[in-house]
C-alpha positions in Angstrom: -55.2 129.2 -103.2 -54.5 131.7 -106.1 -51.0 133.6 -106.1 -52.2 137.2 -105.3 -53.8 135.4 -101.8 -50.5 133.4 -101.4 -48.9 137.2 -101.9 -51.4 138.4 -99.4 -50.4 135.5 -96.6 -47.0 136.4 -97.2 -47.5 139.7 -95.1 -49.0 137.3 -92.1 -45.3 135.3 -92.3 -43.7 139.1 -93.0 -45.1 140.6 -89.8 -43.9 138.8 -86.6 -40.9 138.4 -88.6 -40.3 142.4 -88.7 -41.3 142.8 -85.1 -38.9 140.0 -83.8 -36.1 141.2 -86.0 -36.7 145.1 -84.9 -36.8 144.2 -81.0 -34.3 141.9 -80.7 -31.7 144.2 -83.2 -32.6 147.5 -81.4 -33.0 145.3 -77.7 -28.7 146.1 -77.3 -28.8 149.6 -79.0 -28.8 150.8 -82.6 -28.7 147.5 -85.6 -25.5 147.0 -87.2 -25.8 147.7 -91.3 -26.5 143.7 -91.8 -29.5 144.5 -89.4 -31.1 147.8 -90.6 -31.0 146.0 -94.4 -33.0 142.8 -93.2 -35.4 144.9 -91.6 -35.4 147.4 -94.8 -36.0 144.6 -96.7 -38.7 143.3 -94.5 -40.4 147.0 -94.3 -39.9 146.9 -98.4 -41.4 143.4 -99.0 -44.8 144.1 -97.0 -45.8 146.9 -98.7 -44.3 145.9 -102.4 -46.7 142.8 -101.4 -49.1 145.3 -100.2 -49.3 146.5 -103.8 -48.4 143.7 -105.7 -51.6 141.3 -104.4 -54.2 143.5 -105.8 -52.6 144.1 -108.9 -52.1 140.4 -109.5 -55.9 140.0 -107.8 -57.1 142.8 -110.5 -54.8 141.8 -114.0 -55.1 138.3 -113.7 -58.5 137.5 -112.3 -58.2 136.6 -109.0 -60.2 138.4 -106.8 -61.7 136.1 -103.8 -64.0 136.6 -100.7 -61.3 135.0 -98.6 -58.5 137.6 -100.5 -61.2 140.9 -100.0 -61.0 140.1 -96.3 -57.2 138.9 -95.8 -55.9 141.8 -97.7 -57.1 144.6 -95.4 -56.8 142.4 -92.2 -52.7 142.1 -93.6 -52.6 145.9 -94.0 -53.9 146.4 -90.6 -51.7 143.6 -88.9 -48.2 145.1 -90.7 -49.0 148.4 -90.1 -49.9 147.8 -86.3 -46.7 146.1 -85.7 -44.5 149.2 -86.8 -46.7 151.5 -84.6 -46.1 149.7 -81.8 -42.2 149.4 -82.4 -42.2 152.9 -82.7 -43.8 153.1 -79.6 -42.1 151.5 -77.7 -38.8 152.9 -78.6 -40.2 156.1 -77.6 -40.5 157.9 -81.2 -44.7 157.7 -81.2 -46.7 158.3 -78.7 -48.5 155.6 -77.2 -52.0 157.5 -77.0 -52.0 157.9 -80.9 -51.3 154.0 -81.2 -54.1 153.5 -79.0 -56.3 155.5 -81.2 -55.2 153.6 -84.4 -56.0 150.3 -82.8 -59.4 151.4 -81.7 -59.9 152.3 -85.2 -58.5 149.2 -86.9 -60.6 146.9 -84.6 -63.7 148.8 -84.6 -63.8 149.0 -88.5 -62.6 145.0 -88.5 -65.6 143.8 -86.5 -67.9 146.1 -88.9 -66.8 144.4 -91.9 -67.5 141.4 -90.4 -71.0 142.3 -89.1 -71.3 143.4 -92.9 -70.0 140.4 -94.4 -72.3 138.3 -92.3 -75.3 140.0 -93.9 -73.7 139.8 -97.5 -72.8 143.8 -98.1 -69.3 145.2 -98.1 -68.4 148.3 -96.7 -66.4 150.8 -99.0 -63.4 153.1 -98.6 -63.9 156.3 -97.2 -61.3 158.9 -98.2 -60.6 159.5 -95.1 -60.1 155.8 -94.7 -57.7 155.9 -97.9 -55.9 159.4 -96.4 -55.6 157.0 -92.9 -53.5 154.3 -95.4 -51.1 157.4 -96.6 -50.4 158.7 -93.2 -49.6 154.9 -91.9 -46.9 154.5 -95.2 -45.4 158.1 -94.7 -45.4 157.3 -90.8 -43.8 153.9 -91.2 -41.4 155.3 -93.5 -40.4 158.2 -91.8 -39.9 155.8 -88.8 -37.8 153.5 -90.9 -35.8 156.7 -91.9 -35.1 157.6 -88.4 -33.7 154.0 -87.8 -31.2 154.6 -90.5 -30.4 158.3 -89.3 -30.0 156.4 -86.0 -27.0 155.1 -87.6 -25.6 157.1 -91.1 -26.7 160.7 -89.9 -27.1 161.0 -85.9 -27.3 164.9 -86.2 -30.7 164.5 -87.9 -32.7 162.1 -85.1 -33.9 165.0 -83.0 -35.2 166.3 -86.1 -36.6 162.8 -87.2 -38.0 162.0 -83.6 -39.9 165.3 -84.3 -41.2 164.8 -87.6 -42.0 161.0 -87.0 -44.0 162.3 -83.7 -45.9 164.9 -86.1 -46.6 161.8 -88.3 -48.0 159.7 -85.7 -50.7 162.4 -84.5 -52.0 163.2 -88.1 -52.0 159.8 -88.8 -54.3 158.9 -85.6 -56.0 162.1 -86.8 -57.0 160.8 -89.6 -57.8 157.9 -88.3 -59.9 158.6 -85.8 -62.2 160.7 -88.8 -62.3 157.7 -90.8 -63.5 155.9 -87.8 -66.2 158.9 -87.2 -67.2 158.5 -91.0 -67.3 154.8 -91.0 -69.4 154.2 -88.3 -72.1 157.5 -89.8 -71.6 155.4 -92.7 -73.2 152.1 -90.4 -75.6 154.0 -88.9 -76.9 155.1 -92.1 -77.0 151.2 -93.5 -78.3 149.8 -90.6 -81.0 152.5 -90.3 -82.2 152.0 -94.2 
C-alpha cells in the first residue's frame, strides 16, 4: 500500500472518530475548549488528508484503482458523518441530509456498475460545486460549534446561515445527481 492510499484510509480511521468525539462531547451540552480543539483538529486532518492524498497520488506517482475508488468513497463517508451531526443537533435539516445520501449512494453504486464494465465516470461541475457546498457547510457548522462557546450572540445567526448552507448544498446535489444519471443514460444508451 502506497502513502497517498495510507493517507486516503486515514479518513476511514478519522471518521467514526469525529462522530464519537462530537456526540459524546455535545451529548452533556456545549465541549469544553480541550473538546472543540480535538474535534477541530479532527474536522482539519480529514480534509488536509482530503487534499494531501491526491497531491501525493499526482507528484509522486501513485495513482491506483484501489486509491481512485477509496478516495471519493472517504469524501463521501467524512462528509456524511458531519451532516448527520448537524442534524441531529438540530442545525440542518434532516430532509436536505436525506437528499445528500440519496445522492452519494446513487452515484456510489454507478461507479461501481461503471467500474465493473472498465469505464470511469467523470466529475460533473455540478458534482465539483456539490464538494464546495459540503466544505463551506461543514465549516460553517464547525464555526457554529465554536460560536456555541466564544461568541453565543452570533448562533441564531450561524443556525441561519448553516441551515441556508445545508439547502444549497442538497441543491446542488440533487443537480449533480440529475446530471449524473443523464450522463448514464447517455453511456448506457451508446
Amino acid at each position: 500500500m502506497n502513502t497517498a492510499t495510507k493517507i486516503t484510509l486515514s479518513r476511514f480511521i478519522i471518521t467514526p472518530l469525529f462522530f464519537i468525539v462530537f456526540f459524546v462531547l455535545t451529548s452533556g451540552g456545549e465541549p469544553g475548549w480541550g473538546g472543540l480543539a480535538l474535534i477541530w483538529g479532527l474536522f482539519v486532518l480529514s480534509e488536509v488528508s482530503d487534499v494531501l492524498d491526491g497531491f501525493v497520488a499526482r507528484r509522486y506517482n501513485q495513482v491506483t484503482d484501489l486509491g481512485k475508488l477509496m478516495d471519493p468513497f472517504a469524501d463521501v463517508i467524512f462528509r456524511v458523518t458531519y451532516f448527520v451531526c448537524f442534524a441531529a443537533m438540530k442545525w440542518v435539516p434532516w430532509w436536505a441530509v436525506m437528499i445528500i445520501l440519496w445522492r452519494e449512494y446513487t452515484i456510489m453504486f454507478i461507479r461501481m456498475l461503471l467500474i465493473k464494465e472498465g469505464t470511469a465516470l467523470a466529475a460533473s461541475v455540478w458534482g465539483k460545486l456539490k464538494a464546495v457546498g459540503y466544505f463551506f457547510t461543514g465549516l460553517a457548522g464547525m464555526l457554529l460549534l465554536l460560536a456555541q462557546k466564544a461568541y453565543p450572540g452570533l448562533v441564531s445567526t450561524g443556525e441561519t446561515v448553516l441551515r441556508i448552507l445545508a439547502v444549497v448544498s442538497a441543491f446542488m446535489a440533487l443537480m449533480s445527481l440529475i446530471s449524473y444519471l443523464i450522463l448514464f443514460a447517455r453511456r448506457k444508451k451508446n
